[in-house]
C-alpha positions, 0 to 999 in steps of 0.5 A: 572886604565888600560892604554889604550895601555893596554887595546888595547893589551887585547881586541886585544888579544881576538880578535886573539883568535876569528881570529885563529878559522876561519882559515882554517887546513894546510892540502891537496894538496893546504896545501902550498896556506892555509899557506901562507894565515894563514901567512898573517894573523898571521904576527900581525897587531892592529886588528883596523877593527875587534876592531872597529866593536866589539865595535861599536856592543857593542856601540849600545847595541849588545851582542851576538856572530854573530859579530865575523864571521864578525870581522875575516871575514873583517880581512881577507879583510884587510889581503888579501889586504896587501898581494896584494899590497905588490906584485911586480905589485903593490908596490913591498913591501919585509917587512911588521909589520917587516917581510917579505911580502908573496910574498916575502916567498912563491913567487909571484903566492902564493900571489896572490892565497892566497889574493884571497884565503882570499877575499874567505875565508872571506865570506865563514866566514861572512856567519857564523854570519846566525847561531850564536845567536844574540840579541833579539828584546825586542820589539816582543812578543815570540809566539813560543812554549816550545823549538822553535825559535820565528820566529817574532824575528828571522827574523829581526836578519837575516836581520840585519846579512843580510845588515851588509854583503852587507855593509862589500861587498860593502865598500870592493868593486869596490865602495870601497877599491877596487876603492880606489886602483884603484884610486890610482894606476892610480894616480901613472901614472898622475903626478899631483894629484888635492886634490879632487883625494887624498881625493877620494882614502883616502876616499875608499882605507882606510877609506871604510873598516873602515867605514865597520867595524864600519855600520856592527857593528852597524847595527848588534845592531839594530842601526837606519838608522841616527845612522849609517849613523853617524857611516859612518861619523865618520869612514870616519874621522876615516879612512883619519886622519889615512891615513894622518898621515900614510904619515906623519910618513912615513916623520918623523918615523923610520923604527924601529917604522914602521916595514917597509922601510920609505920614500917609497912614496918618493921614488916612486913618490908618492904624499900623503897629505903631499907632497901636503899640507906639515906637518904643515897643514897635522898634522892641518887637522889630528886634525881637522878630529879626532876631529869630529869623536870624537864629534860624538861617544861622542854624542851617549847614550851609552857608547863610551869611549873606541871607543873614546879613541881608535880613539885618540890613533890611530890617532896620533899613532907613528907606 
């Protein structure tokens, strides 16, 4: 039987291959800022939003192809994010997944023109998913004619692709990661962070674009209303047991299994669940959350075993 380390491997493969075709020719007189844009997103990473997104589509009985605009196009979110807070304003990062940031390559006004050249790009793509075939609704009756589009069934498809996007704006926005990161920085600057604030900028800064992934997935599908508000929740787990035990290997991993400098939070005075809570109780909650995530995605109908082996995987990941 395939391993799940194998499988991951696989579907991120895939993955990469439906990333790649949305990236934009190296060519032009703005041919170095679209370089530095397909580094950042080319310098590796798990595909986890993507991953998620595709399969919570599945999940939910969707099989067509609008899903994959949107799976490049909140990869390119991430990316550019990564690529902003890497700059010298923000945490001044000179290597990430073991190489060096973009910034770092292409200097400090490259990075910021190629983060806002992805968080561009990204939409331009997730526009896409309009013309791209999706699942039909077996509900409509078809009174189209030989060769025609049934109109009845088009237009709940469009509406589908229609709110996966605004989900996918809003969860990347002020009321999102962009809040998060905002929260966060602020928190910098505070001294004392109470938990309701750490649990705040978790929540948005790295929980909100999984939370994304995994409603626009769903809602792509057809799913209902309390199906993806029960995707909301269990991304929400998802996302802040990832983000715990994020500060947890930046305590006790290794700079080798990282790709990037460890004790980075430390060294700037950052206070994360662990400073706060120590690793007992971090690693406690961590399992509490993963958990509930893992209650939720068993209790659906469809088939949810790779969501759930995959959420188990990331979860207590050591890199």
């Amino acid at each position: 039987m395939e391993q799940i380390q194998e499988r991951i491997q696989r579907k991120a493969a895939e993955i990469e291959g439906i990333i790649k075709a949305y990236l934009p020719e190296e060519t032009g007189l703005q041919r170095r800022v679209l370089e530095a844009m397909n580094y950042s997103v080319l310098a590796g990473g798990k595909r986890l939003r993507p991953m998620l997104m595709q399969e919570t589509y599945r999940l939910f009985g969707g099989g067509g192809r609008e899903v994959e605009p949107l799976m490049a196009a909140i990869e390119m979110i991430h990316t550019y994010s990564l690529v902003h807070d890497d700059l010298p304003a923000m945490d001044n990062d000179e290597y990430r997944r073991g190489r060096k940031t973009t910034h770092a390559v292409y200097g400090e006004a490259l990075g910021i023109l190629a983060g806002d050249g992805l968080l561009n790009l990204a939409w331009e793509t997730a526009m896409k998913a309009f013309a791209l075939e999706g699942r039909a609704d077996e509900n409509l009756q078809d009174t189209s004619g030989p060769g025609e589009r049934n109109p009845r069934e088009e237009s709940p498809r469009l509406r589908r692709v229609a709110s996966a996007i605004a989900i996918l704006a809003q969860k990347a926005g002020v009321f999102g990661m962009i809040g998060g990161q905002t929260a966060d920085i602020e928190a910098e600057g505070a001294g004392q962070v109470s938990m309701e604030e750490l649990l705040f900028i978790h929540e948005h800064k790295t929980a909100a674009l999984i939370q994304a992934a995994m409603m626009a997935g769903a809602t792509l599908a057809g799913a209902d209303r309390q199906q993806v508000e029960q995707m909301e929740r269990c991304a929400y787990d998802i996302g802040v047991a990832f983000q715990i035990q994020d500060d947890i290997l930046d305590v006790i991993g290794t700079a080798e299994e990282l790709g990037k400098p460890i004790g980075s939070d430390e060294k700037n005075h950052k206070q994360t669940y662990v400073t706060i809570n120590g690793l007992e109780a971090s690693a406690g909650e961590v399992e509490r959350l993963s958990g509930e995530a893992l209650e939720i995605l068993a209790s659906l109908e469809g088939d949810s075993s790779f969501l759930r082996e995959l959420t188990a995987f990331l979860i207590h990941r050591r890199k």
